[in-house]
Residue frames relative to the residue before (quaternion, step in Angstrom):
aa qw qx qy qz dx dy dz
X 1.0000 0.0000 0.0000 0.0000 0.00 0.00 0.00
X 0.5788 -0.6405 0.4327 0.2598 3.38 -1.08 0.95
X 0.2167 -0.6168 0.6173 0.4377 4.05 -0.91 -0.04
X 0.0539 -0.7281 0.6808 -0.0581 3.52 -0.92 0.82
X 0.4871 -0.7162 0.4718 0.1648 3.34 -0.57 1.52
X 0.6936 0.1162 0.4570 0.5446 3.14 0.17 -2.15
X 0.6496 -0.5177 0.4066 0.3803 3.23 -1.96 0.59
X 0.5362 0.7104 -0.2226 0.3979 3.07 0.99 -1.58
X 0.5241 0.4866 -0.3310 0.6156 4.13 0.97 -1.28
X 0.7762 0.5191 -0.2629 0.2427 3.26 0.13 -1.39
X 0.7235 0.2545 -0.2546 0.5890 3.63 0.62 -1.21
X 0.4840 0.4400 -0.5703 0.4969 4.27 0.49 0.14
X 0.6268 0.5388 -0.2893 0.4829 3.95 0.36 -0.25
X 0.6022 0.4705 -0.1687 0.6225 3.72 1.47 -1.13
X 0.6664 0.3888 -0.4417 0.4579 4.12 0.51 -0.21
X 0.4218 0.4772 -0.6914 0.3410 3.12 -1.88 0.93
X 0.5735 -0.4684 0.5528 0.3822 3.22 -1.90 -0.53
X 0.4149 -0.7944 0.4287 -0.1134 3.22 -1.42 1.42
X 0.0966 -0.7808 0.6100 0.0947 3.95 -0.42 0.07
X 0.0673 0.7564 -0.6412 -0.1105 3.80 -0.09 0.32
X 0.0898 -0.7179 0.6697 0.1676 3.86 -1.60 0.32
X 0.1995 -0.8414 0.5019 0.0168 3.41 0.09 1.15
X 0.0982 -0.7842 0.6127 0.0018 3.48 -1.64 0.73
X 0.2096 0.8550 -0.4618 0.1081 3.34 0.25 0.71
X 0.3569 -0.6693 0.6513 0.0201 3.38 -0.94 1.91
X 0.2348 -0.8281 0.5086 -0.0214 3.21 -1.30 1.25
X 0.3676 -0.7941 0.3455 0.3390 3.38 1.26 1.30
X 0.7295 0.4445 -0.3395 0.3936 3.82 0.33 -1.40
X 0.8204 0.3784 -0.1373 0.4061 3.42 0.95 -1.03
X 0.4432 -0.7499 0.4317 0.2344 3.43 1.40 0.44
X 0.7062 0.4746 -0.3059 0.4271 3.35 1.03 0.31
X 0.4810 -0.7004 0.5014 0.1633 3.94 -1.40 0.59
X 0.0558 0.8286 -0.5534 0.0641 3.43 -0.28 0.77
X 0.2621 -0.7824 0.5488 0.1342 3.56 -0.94 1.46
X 0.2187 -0.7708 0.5974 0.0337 3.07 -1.61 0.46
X 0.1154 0.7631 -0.6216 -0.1340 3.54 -1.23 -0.18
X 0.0636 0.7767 -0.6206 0.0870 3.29 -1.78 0.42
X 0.2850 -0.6654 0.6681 0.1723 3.37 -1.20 0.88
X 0.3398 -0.6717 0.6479 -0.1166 2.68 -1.95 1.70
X 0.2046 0.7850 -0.5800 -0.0743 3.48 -1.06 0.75
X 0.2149 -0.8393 0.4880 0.1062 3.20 -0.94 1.38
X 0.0830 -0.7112 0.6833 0.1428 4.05 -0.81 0.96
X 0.5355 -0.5351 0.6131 0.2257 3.49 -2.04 0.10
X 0.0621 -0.7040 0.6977 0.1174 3.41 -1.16 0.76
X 0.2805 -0.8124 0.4871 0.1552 3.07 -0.46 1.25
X 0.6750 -0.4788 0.3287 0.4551 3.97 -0.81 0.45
X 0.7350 0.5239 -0.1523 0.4026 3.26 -0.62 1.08
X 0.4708 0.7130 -0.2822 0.4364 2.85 1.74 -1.25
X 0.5791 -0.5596 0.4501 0.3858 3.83 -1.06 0.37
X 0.6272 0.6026 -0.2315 0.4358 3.37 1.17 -1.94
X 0.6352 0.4067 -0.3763 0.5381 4.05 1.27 -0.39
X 0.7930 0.3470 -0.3200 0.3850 3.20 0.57 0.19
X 0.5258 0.5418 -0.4451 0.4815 3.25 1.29 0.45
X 0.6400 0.4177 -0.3819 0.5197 3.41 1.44 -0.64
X 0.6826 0.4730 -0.4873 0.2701 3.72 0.45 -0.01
X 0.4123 0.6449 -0.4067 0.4986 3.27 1.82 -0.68
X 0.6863 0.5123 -0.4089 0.3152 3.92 0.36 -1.74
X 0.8069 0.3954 -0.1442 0.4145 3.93 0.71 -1.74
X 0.3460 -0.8002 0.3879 0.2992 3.73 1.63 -0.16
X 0.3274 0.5864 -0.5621 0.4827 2.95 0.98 2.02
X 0.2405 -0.6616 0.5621 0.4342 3.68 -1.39 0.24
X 0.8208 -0.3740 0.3594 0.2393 2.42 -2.41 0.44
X 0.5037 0.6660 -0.4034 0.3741 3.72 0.94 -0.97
X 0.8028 0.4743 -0.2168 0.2890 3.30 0.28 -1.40
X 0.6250 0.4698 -0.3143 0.5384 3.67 1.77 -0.67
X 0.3626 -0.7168 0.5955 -0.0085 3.35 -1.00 1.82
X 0.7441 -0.3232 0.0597 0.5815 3.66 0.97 0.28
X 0.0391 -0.7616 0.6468 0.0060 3.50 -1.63 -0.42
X 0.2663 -0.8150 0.5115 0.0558 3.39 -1.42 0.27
X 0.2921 -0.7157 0.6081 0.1807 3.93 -1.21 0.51
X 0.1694 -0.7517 0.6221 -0.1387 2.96 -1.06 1.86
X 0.0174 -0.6363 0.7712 -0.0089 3.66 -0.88 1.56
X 0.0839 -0.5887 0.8039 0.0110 3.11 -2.22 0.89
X 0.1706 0.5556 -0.8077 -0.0995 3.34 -2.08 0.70
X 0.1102 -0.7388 0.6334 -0.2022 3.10 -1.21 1.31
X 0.1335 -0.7675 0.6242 0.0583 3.69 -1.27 0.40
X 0.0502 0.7627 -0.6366 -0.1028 3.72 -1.18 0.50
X 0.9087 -0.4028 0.0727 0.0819 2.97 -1.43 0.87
X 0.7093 0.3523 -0.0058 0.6105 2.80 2.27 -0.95
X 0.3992 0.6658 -0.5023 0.3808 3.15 1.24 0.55
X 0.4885 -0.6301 0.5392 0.2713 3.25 -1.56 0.98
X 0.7357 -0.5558 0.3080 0.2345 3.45 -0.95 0.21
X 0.8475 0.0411 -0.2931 0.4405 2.78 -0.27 1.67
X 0.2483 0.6648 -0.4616 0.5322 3.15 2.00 0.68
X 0.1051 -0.7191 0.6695 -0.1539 3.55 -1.38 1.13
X 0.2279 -0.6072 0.7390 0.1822 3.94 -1.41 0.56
X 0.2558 0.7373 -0.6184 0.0922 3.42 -1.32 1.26
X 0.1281 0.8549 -0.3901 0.3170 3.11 0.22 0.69
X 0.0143 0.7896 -0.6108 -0.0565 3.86 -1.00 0.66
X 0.2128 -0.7650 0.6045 0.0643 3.58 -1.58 0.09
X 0.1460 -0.6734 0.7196 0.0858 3.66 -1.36 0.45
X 0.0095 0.7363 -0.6735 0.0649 3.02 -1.28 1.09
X 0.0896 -0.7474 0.6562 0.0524 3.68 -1.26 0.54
X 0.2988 -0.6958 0.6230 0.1958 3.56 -1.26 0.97
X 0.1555 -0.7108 0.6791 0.0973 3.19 -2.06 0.57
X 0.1157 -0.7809 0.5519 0.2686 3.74 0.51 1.03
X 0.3025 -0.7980 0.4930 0.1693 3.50 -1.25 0.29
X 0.6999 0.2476 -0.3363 0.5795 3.29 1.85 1.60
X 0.7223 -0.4379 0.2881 0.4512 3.34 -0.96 -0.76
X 0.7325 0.1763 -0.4171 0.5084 3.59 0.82 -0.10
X 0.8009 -0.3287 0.4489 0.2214 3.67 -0.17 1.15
X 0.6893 0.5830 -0.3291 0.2768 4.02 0.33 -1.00
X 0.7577 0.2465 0.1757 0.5782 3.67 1.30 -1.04
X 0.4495 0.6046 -0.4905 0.4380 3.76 -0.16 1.70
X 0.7040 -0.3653 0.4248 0.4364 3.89 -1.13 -0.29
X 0.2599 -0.6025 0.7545 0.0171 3.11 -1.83 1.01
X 0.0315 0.8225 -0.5666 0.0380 3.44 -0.47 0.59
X 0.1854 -0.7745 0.6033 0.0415 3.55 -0.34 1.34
X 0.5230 -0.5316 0.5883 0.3127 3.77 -1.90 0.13
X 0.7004 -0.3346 0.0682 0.6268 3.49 1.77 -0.34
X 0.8452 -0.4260 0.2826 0.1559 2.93 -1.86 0.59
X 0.5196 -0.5414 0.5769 0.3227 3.37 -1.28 0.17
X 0.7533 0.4427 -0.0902 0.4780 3.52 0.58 -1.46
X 0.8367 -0.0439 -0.0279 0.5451 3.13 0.84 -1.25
X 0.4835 -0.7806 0.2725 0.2875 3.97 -0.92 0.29
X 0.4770 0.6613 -0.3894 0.4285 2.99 1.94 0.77
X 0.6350 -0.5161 0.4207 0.3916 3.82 -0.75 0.95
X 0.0343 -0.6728 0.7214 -0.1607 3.44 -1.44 1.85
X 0.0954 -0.7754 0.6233 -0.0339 2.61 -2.00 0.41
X 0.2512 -0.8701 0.4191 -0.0643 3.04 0.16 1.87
X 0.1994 -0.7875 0.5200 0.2640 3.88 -0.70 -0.06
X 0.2998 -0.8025 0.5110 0.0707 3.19 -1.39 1.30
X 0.0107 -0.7555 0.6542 -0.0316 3.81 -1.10 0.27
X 0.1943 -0.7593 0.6064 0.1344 3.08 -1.14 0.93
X 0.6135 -0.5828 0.4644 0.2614 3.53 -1.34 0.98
X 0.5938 -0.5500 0.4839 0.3328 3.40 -1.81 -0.26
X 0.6353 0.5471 -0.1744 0.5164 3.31 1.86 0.51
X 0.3245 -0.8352 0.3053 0.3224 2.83 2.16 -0.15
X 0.1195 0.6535 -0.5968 0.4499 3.25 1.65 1.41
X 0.2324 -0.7091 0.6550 0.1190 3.18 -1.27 0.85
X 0.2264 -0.8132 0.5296 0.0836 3.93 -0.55 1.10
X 0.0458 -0.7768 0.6227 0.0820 3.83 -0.22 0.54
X 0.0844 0.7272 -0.6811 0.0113 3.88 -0.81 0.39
X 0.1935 0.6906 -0.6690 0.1952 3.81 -1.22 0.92
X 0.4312 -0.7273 0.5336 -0.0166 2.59 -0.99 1.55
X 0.2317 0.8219 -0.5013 -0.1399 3.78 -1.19 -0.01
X 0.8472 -0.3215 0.0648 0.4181 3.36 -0.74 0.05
X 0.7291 0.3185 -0.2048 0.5701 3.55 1.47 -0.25
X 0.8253 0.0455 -0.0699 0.5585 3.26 1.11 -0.70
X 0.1166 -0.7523 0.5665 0.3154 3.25 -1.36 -1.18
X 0.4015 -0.7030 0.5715 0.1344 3.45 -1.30 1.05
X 0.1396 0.7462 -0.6419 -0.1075 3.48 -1.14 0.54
X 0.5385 0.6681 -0.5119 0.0390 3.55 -1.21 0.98
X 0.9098 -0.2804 0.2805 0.1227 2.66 -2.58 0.40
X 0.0955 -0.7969 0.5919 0.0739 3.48 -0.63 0.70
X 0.1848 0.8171 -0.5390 0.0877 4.13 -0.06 -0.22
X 0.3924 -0.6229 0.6742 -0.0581 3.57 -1.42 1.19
X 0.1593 -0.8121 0.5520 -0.1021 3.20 0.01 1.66
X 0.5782 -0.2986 0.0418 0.7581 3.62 1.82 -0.61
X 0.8420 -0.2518 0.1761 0.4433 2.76 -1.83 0.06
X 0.9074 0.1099 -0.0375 0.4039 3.93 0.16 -0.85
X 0.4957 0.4854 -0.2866 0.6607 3.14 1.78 1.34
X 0.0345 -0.8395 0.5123 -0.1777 3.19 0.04 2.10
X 0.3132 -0.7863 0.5253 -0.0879 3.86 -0.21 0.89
X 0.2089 0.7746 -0.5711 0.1739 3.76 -0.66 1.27
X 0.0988 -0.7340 0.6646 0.0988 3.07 -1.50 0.79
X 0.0335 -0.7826 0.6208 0.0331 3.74 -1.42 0.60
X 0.0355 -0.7116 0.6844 0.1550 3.27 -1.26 0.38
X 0.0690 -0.7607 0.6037 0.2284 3.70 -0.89 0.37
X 0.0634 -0.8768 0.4555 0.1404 3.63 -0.86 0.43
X 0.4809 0.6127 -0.5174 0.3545 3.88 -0.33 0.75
X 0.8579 -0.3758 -0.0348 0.3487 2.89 -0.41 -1.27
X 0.4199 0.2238 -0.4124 0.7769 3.49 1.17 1.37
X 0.2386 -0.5636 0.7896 -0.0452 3.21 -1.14 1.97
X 0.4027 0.6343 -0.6567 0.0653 3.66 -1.58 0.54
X 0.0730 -0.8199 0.5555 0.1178 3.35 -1.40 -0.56
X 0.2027 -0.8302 0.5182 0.0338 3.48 -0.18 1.49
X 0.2221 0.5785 -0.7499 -0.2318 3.75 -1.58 -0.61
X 0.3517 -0.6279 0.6920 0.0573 2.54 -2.30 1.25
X 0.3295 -0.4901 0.7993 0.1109 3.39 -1.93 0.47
X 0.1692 0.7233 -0.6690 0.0227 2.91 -1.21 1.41
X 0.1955 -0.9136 0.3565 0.0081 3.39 -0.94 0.82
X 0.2338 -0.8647 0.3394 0.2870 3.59 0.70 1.32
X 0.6345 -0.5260 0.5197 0.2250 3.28 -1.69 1.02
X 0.0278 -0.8210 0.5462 0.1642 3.64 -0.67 0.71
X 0.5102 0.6811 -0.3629 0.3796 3.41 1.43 -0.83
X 0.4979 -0.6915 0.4759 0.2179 3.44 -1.40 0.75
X 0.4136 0.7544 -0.4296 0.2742 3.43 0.77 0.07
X 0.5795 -0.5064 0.4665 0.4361 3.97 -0.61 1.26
X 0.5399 -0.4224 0.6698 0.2855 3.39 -2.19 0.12
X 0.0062 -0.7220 0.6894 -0.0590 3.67 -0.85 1.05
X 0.5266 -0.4145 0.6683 0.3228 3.01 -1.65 0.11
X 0.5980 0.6160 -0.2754 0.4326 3.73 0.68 -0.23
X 0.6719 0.3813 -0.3173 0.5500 3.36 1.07 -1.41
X 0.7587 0.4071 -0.3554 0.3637 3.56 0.51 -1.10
X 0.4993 0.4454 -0.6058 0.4304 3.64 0.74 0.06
X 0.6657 0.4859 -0.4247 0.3746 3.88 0.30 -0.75
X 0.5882 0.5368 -0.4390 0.4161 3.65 0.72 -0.53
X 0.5354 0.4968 -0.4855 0.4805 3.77 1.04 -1.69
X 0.8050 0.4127 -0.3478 0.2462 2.77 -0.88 -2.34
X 0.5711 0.5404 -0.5296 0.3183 4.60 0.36 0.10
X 0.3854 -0.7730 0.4464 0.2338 3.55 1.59 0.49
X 0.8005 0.1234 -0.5324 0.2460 3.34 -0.19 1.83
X 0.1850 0.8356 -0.5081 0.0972 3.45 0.47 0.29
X 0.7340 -0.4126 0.5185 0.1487 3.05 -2.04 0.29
X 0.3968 -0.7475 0.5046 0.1704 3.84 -0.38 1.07
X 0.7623 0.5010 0.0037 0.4097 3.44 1.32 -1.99
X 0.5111 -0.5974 0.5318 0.3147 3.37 1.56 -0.37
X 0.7267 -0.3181 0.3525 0.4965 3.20 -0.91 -1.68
């Protein structure tokens, strides 16, 4: 098990370039559907403008977000019709809501589900799983983050309303130096399992 300070420790640990192999089991349909997708994760360091547009977006101040990050994904799953694709990016900024930093608000520019600015609440575990839960106007999503090693990241989700499912991914950080292409991330999709949502 990693030492993981704080959330903050945690997602600065979560940036780089990504592979995800997704599984996602579709409760109504009794059925499993794989995915893949490449993930890149940057820091916004305190200060950053983008943290203040996202505190302006969820009507929080800026003071209160100790850092955050910008998260593109392209990614494919199994049942997409042809020529249908997941692209799609996000900013998010944390507010811990004490002194050690472990357990406070996530505050996105927008949803997963929906594309209007949320804010979900995080807590980290006695395992230094990181737990993310956020609710919205139809449903709500709760998952797991965890650091199997340093460049082996591990998730579980369940969404429930109206698409009931539940996936875990394998993600696996890029080490190679090679630029961000539209190339690499087709090679990441086309390994058939990835993640639609990114993060």
């Amino acid at each position: 098990m990693l030492d993981i300070s704080d959330a903050l420790s945690f997602f600065r640990l979560s940036c780089g370039r990504w592979t995800s192999q997704r599984s996602q089991h579709h409760l109504l349909h009794r059925r499993a559907e794989a995915g893949a997708s490449f993930i890149v994760v940057e820091e916004l360091l305190k200060g950053d403008e983008r943290l203040a547009e996202i505190a302006e977006r969820n009507n929080e101040s800026v003071e209160r977000i100790v850092g955050g990050c910008w998260v593109r994904w392209s990614g494919s799953m199994a049942w997409d019709r042809a020529g249908e694709s997941h692209e799609d990016q996000t900013m998010f900024g944390l507010i811990p809501e004490d002194e050690t930093g472990r357990r406070g608000l996530l505050l996105r520019d927008r949803g997963y589900a929906e594309k209007a600015p949320v804010a979900g609440q995080f807590r980290m575990d006695e395992e230094n799983g990181l737990i993310l839960t956020t609710d919205y106007e139809m449903m709500s999503s709760l998952e797991r983050f965890w650091f199997a090693g340093p460049n082996l990241r591990l998730r579980t989700s369940t969404v429930q309303g109206l698409s009931n499912n539940a996936s875990f991914c394998m993600e696996t950080r890029q080490l190679d130096d090679r630029p961000e292409t539209s190339h690499n991330a087709q090679t990441a999709i086309s390994a058939a399992g990835l993640a639609p949502f990114g993060w």
